[in-house]
C-alpha positions in Angstrom: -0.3 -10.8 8.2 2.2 -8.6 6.0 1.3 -6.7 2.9 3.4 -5.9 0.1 2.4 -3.6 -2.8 4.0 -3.9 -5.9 3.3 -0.9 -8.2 4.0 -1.3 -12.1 4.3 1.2 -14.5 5.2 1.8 -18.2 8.9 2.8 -18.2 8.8 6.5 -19.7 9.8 6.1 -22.9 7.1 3.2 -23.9 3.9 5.0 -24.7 0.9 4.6 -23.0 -2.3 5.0 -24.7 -4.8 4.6 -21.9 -3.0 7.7 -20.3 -3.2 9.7 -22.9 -7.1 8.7 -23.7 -7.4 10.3 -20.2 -5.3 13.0 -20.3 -7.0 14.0 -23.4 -10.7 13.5 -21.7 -9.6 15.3 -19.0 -10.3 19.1 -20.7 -14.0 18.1 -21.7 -14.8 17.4 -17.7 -13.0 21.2 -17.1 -10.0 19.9 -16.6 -7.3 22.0 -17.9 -4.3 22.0 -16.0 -2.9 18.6 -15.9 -0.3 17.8 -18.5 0.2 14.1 -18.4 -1.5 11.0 -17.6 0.2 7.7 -16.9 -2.0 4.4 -15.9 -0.3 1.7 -14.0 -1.4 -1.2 -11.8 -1.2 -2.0 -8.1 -0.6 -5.2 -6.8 -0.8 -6.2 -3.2 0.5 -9.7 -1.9 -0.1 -11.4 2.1 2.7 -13.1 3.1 2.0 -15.3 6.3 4.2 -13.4 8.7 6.9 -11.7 8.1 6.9 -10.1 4.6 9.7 -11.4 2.4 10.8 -8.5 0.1 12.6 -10.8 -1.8 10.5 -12.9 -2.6 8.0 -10.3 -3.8 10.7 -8.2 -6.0 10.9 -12.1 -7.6 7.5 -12.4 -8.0 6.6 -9.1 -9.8 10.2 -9.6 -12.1 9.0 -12.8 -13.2 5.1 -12.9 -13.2 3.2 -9.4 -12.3 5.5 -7.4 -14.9 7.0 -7.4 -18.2 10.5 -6.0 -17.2 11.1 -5.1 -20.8 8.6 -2.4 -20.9 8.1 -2.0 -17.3 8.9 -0.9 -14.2 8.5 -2.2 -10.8 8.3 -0.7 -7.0 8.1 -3.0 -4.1 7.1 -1.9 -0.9 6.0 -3.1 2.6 2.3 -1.4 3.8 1.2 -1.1 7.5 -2.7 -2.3 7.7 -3.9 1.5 8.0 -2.4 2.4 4.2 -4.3 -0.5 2.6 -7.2 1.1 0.8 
């Protein structure tokens, strides 16, 4: 069985709320020296066989992101990186 992740993320310029909520809780847990906080999603699809990069780039372009405001990384995992 092959896994693809597909990791999606606010493009830079589109603000991200959730992020900054934690960047800005991260001082009262003694926190102090990270600057930025960005929060994304991680997506990981089986294909039967061979994995069909393809087909997954189509997938997260059409369902798993919003292209307007995000941005998209496909990638093929070996079992042992699948946490």
């Amino acid at each position: 069985m092959a896994r693809v992740v597909v990791d999606v993320m606010l493009k830079p310029e589109i603000l991200d709320p959730q992020g900054q909520a934690v960047a800005n809780a991260l001082p009262r847990l003694g926190v102090t020296d990270v600057s930025s906080v960005r929060i994304g999603r991680r997506i990981e699809i089986e294909f039967d066989g061979e994995p069909d990069l393809d087909r997954a780039r189509e997938i997260a372009d059409k369902l798993l992101a919003n292209p307007v405001i995000e941005d998209y990384q496909v990638r093929v995992v070996a079992a042992a990186e699948v946490a």
